[in-house]
C-alpha positions in Angstrom: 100.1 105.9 107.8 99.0 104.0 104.6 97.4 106.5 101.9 95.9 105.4 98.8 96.2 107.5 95.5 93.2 106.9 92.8 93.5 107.9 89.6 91.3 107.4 86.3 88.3 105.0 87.7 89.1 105.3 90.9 87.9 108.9 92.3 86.7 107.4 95.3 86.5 104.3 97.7 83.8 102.7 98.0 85.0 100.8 100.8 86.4 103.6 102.7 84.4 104.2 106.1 85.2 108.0 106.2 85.7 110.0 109.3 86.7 113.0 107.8 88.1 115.4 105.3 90.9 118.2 105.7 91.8 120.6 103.3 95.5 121.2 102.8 97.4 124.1 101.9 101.6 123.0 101.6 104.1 125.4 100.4 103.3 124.1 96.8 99.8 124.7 96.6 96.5 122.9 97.5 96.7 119.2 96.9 93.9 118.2 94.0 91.2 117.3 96.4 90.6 118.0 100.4 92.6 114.4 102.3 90.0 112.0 103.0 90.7 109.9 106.2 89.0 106.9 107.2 89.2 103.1 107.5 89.4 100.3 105.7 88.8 96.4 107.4 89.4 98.8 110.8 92.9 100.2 109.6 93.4 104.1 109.6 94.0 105.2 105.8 94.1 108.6 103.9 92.7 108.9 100.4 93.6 111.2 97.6 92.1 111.3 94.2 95.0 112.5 91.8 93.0 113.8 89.0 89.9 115.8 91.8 87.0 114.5 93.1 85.1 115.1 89.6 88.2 114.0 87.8 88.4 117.4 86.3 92.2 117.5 86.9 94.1 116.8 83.3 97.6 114.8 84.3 99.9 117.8 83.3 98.2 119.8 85.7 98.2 117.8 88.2 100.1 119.4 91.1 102.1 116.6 92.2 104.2 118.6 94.5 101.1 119.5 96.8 99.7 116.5 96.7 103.0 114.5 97.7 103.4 117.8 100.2 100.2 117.4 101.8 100.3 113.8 102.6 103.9 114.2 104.1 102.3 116.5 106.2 99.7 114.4 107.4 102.6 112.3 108.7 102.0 109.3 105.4 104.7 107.0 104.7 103.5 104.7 102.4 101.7 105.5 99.3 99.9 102.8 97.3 98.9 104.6 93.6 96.7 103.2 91.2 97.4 104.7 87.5 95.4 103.1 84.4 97.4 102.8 81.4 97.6 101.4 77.8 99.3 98.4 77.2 102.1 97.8 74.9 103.5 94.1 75.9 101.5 91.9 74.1 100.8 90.0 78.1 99.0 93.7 79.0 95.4 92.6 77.8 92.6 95.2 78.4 91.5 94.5 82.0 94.7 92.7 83.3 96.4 94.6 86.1 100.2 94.9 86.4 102.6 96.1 88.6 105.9 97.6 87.1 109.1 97.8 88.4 110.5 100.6 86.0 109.8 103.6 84.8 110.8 106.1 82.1 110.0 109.8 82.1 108.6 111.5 79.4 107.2 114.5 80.7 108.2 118.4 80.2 107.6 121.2 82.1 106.1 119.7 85.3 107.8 120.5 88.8 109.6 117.3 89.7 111.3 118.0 92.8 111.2 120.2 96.0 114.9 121.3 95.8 114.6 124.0 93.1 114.5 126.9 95.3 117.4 129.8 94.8 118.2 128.7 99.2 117.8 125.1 98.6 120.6 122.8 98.2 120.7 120.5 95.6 119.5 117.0 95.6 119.9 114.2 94.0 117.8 110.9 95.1 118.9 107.2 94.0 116.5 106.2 91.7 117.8 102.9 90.7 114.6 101.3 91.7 112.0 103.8 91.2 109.6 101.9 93.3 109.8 100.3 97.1 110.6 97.0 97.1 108.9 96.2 100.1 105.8 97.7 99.3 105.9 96.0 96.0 106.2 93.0 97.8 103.2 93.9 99.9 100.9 94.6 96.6 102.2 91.0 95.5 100.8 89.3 98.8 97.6 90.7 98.4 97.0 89.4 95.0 98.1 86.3 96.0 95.8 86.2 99.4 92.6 86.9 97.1 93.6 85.1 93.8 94.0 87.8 92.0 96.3 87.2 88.9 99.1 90.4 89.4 101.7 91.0 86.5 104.2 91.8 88.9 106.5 93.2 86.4 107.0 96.0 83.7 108.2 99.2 82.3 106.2 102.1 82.6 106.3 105.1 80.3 105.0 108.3 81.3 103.9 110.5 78.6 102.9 114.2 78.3 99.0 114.1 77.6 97.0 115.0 77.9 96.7 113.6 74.3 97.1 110.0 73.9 99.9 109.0 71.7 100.2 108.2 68.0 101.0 104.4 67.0 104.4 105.7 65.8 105.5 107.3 69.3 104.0 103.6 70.6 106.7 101.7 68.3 109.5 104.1 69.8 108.3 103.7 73.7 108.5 100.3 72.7 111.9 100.5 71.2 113.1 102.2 74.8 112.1 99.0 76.1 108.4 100.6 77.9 105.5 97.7 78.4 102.9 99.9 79.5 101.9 103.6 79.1 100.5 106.2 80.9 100.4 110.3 81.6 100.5 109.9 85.9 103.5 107.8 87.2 106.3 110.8 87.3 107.0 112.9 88.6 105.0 111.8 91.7 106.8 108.7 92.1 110.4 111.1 92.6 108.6 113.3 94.5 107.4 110.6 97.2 111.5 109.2 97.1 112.6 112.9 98.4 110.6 112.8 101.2 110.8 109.5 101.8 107.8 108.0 101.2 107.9 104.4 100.1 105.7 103.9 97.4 104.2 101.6 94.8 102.0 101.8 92.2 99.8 98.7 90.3 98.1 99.8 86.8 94.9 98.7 85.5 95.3 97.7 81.8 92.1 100.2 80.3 93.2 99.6 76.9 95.9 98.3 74.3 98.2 101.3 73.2 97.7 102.6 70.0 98.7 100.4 66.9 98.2 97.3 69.0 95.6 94.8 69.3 92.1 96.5 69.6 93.8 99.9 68.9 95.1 99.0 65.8 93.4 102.3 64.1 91.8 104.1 66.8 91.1 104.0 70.6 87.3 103.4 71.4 86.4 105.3 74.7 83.5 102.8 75.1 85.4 100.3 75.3 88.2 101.8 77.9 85.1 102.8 80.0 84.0 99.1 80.0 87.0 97.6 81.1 87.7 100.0 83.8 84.2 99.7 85.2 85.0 96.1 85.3 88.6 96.4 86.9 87.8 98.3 89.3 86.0 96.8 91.8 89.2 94.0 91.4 91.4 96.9 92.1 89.4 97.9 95.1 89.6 94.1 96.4 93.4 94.6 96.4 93.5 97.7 98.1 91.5 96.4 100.6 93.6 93.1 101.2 96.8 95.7 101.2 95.1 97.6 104.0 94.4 94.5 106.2 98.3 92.9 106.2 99.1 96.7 106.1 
């Protein structure tokens, strides 16, 4: 089973012809929101909002454990994520959407694996490629199929918050070789690889980073809000394409 995981902008889907909704509870916790099953274009899908239904969630406490823990248990094996960022590459416009194909982690504190128990054996995952390739792939045919122009590459740092950062800690992301930045992509993309989820995440572009383009000084909300109202309904279109070569 496909599911889909929302995050800023994208609490809920539209497009989603619901047929029910099951609370959770995993080993870890209770996933951010009850699992909402339906259908998209007649294909059986589960949806999670990462953030809550309200998107009263803040992305450090997020429990990312439960939530890839619930969907496991609901028998998932591919996740498709949406996770809006900032852009730093100078080709991440406000309201582009991009795809990335690395990631660097710079969280704390936040449980990022399910072998950390005093019984549990070690584990170490390859992360080489931090994403699926053949989910990737499938993201990149359904942009194609509906025109929609997808930046299929790019580095995506994953930052703390639930501040957003300083133009300084911008230049040094940049340094580290990051094109896009956001407070969501790990540890849930590690978690999904130990349990051996294939997933894939695209990233609406809500805003340039800080110290670039229209950021230069400050971050207007207004104008992060506009663009994502804008995206979204694109970002839906995908989804909906992904679901019907699913």
């Amino acid at each position: 089973m496909l599911a889909i995981i929302g995050g800023t902008g994208l609490t809920q889907l539209d497009n989603l012809e619901i047929t029910r909704r099951l609370i959770v509870r995993t080993p870890y916790g209770e996933p951010s929101q009850p699992l909402v099953f339906g259908k998209i274009a007649g294909r059986d899908v589960v949806f999670l909002a990462r953030h809550g239904s309200g998107h009263t969630i803040a992305p450090h406490k997020v429990n990312y454990r439960a939530n890839i823990s619930a969907l496991h248990l609901q028998g998932v094996t591919e996740i498709a994520a949406v996770a809006t960022v900032g852009g730093i590459h100078a080709e991440l416009t406000p309201g582009s959407i991009a795809m990335p194909h690395q990631i660097i982690d710079y969280t704390h504190g936040r449980n990022a694996t399910f072998f950390d128990g005093v019984d549990l054996p070690v584990k170490h995952i390859d992360f080489t490629e931090p994403y699926c390739p053949k989910l990737r792939k499938k993201w990149q045919q359904a942009a194609i199929a509906i025109g929609e122009p997808l930046i299929d590459h790019g580095v995506y740092a994953t930052t703390q918050g639930p501040r957003l950062e300083t133009a300084a800690e911008i230049d040094r992301l940049e340094r580290d070789g990051a094109t896009m930045v956001g407070m969501t992509g790990m540890p849930e993309a590690a978690l999904a690889r130990e349990l051996g989820i294939s997933y894939a995440v695209i990233c609406p572009i809500a805003n340039h980073a800080a110290g670039r383009g229209s950021s230069l000084h400050s971050i207007q909300y207004e104008e992060v809000v506009d663009n994502l109202n804008l995206t979204m309904q694109r970002v839906r279109n995908l989804i909906v394409q992904l679901v019907k070569q699913a």
